[in-house]
C-alpha positions in Angstrom: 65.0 101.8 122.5 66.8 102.5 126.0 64.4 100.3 127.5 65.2 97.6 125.2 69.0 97.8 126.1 68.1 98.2 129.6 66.0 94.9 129.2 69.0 93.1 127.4 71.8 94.2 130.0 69.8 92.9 132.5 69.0 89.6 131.1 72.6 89.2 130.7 73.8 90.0 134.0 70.7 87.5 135.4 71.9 84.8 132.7 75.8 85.3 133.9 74.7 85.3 137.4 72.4 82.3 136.8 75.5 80.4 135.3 77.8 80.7 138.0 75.4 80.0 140.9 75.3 83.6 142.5 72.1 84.5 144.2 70.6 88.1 144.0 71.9 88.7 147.4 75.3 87.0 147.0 75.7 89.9 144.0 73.8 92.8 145.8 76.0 92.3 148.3 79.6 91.9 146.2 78.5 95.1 144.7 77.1 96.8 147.2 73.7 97.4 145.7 70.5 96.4 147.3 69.0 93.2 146.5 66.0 95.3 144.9 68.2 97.0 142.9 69.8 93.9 141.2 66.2 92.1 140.3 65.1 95.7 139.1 68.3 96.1 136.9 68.0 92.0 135.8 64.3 92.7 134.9 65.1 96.1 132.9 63.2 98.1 134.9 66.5 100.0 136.1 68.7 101.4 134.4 72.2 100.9 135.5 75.2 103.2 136.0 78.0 102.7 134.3 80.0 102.5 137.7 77.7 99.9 138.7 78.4 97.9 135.9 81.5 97.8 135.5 81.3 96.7 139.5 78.7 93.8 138.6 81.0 93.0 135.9 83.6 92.1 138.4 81.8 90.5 140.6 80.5 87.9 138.4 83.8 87.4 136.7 83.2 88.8 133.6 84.0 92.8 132.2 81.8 95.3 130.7 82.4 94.1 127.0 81.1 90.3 127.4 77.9 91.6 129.1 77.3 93.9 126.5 77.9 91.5 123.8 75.6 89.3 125.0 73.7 91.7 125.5 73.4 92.5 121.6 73.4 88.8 121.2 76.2 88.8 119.3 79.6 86.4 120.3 82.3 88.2 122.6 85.3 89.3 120.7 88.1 86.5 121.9 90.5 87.2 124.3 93.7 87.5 124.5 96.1 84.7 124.9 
């Protein structure tokens, strides 16, 4: 299972960062993670720290609770006015 979620995390940093135009580098290098680190984490083959994620969270413009929503595949609760 916590490859699974590991897997899904990933795909929905790399779908994020996809959507916005930010390459691996661009992020590796907002976060200060290695490149390797960010195509290991997008392709669930990392796991990622929490630290880390909420820092890749930033960087792509997002927080924690959108990635991990889509994550689940499930909508992102709407945000505040």
């Amino acid at each position: 299972m916590a490859d699974e979620v590991y897997s899904r995390v990933g795909a929905a940093i790399r779908s994020r960062r996809d959507s916005i135009g930010l390459t691996q580098s661009s992020l590796a290098g907002m976060t200060g993670l290695k490149r390797t680190s960010i195509t290991n984490i997008e392709s669930g083959g990392q796991a990622i720290l929490l630290h880390q994620l909420i820092e890749v969270a930033r960087a792509l413009g997002t927080d924690v609770a959108e990635l991990l929503s889509d994550a689940e595949g499930i909508a992102p609760p709407p945000r505040a006015a």
